[in-house]
C-alpha positions as CSV (number, residue, x, y, z in Angstrom):
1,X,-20.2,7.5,-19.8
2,X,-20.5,3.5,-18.8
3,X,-16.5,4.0,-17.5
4,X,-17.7,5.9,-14.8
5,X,-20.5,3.3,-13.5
6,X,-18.0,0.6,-14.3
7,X,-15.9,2.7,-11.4
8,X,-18.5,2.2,-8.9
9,X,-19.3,-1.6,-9.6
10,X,-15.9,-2.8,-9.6
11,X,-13.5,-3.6,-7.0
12,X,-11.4,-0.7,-5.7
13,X,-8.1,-2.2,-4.5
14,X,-7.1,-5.6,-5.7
15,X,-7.0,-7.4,-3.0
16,X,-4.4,-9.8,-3.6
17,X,-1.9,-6.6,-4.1
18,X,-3.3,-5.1,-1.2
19,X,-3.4,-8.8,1.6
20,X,0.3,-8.9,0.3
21,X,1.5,-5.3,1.7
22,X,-0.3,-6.4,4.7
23,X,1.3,-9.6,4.8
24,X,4.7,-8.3,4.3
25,X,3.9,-5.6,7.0
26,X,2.7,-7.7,9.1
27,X,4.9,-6.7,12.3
28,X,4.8,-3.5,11.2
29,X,1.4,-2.1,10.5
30,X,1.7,1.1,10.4
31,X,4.0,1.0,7.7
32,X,1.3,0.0,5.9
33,X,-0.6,3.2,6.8
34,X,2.2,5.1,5.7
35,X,3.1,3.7,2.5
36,X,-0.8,4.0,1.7
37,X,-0.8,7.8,2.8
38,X,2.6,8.1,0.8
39,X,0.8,6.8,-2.4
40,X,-2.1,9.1,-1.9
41,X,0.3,12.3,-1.4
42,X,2.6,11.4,-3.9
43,X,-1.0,10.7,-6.6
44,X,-2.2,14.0,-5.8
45,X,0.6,15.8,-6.9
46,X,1.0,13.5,-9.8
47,X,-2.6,14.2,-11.0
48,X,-1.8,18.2,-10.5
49,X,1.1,17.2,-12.9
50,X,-1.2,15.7,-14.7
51,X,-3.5,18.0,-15.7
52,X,-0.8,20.6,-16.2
53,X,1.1,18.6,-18.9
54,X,-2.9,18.0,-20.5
55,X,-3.4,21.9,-20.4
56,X,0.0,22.6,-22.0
57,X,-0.3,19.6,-24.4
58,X,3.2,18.0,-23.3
59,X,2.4,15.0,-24.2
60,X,5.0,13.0,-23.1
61,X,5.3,14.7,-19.6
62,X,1.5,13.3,-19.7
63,X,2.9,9.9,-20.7
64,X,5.9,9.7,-17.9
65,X,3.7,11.2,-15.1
66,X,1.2,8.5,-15.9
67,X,3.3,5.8,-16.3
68,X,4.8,6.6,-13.2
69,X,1.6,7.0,-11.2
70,X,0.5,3.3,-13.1
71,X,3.5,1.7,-11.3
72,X,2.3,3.1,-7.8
73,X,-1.2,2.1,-8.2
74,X,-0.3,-1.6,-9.3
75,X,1.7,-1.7,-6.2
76,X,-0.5,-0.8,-3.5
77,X,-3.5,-2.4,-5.5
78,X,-5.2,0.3,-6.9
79,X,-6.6,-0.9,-9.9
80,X,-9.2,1.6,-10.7
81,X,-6.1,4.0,-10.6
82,X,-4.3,1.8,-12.5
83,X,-6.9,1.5,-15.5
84,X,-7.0,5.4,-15.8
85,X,-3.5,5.8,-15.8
86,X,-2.6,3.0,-18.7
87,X,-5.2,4.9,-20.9
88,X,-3.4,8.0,-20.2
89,X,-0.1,6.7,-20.7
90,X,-1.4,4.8,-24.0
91,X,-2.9,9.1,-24.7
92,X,0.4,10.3,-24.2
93,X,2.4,8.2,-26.2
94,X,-0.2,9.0,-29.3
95,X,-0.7,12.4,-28.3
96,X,-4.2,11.7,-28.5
97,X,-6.3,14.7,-26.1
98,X,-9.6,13.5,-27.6
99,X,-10.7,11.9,-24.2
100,X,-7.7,12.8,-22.1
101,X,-9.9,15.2,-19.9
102,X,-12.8,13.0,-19.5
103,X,-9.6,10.1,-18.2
104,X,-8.2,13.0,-16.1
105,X,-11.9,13.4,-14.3
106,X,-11.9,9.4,-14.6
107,X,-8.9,9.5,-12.4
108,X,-10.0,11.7,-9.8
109,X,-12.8,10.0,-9.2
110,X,-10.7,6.8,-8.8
111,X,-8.7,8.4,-6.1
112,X,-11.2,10.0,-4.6
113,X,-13.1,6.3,-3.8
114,X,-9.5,4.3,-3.4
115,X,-8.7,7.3,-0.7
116,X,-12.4,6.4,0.8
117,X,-11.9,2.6,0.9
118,X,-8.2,3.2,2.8
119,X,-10.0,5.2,5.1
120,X,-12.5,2.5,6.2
121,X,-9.9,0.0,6.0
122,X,-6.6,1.5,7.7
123,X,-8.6,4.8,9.4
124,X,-8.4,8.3,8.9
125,X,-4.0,8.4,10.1
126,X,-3.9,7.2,6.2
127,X,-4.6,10.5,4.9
128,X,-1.9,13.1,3.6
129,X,-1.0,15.5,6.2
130,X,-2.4,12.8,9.0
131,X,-0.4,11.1,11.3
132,X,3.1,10.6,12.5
133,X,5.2,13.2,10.4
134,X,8.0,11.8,8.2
């Protein structure tokens, strides 16, 4: 799977996406630790939703979820995220599960490093279930 090793040699988070959060949080900054820790909450339960709509073969709940997890990901600058979820979306719309599992694993593992990167970046606070309470 040369996806997977394409993960690990690209960048994580865009960094023009990410410098202008920062920017426009600048007299903030821990808004910017909570709107990373609300993208990371909010695309784990979207991958559980995810993988439910793959299981049951809705495909279009597979297509709305991941178009909806696309648009989060291109915000905060999480483009490996990003990449997963178009191909998901682009699965959904043709109803096409040949590879949708191996995307869904894909995307976990994209998480899993962008959650990593925020970490060494912002510190643990950006974390679901970390930090000031909403």
């Amino acid at each position: 799977m040369g996806s997977v090793a394409k993960l690990v040699t690209d960048k994580l988070i865009a960094s023009d996406a990410f410098e202008r959060l920062r920017q426009m949080t600048a007299s903030r900054p821990v808004e910017l630790v909570e709107i990373c820790r609300e993208f990371l909450s909010e695309a784990g339960k979207t991958l559980a939703q995810l993988r439910s709509a793959f299981t049951l073969k809705q495909a279009e709940e597979l297509r709305n979820r991941a178009h909806y997890l696309k648009g989060s990901s291109l915000i905060v600058g999480a483009i490996g995220v990003t990449r997963c979820c178009a191909s998901l979306e682009a699965m959904g719309k043709m109803g096409n599960w040949g590879e949708a599992e191996a995307e869904l694993e894909q995307l976990s593992a994209a998480l899993q490093a962008v959650e990593q990167e925020y970490v060494k970046v912002l510190g643990p606070g950006v974390l679901p279930g970390r930090g000031p309470a909403a």
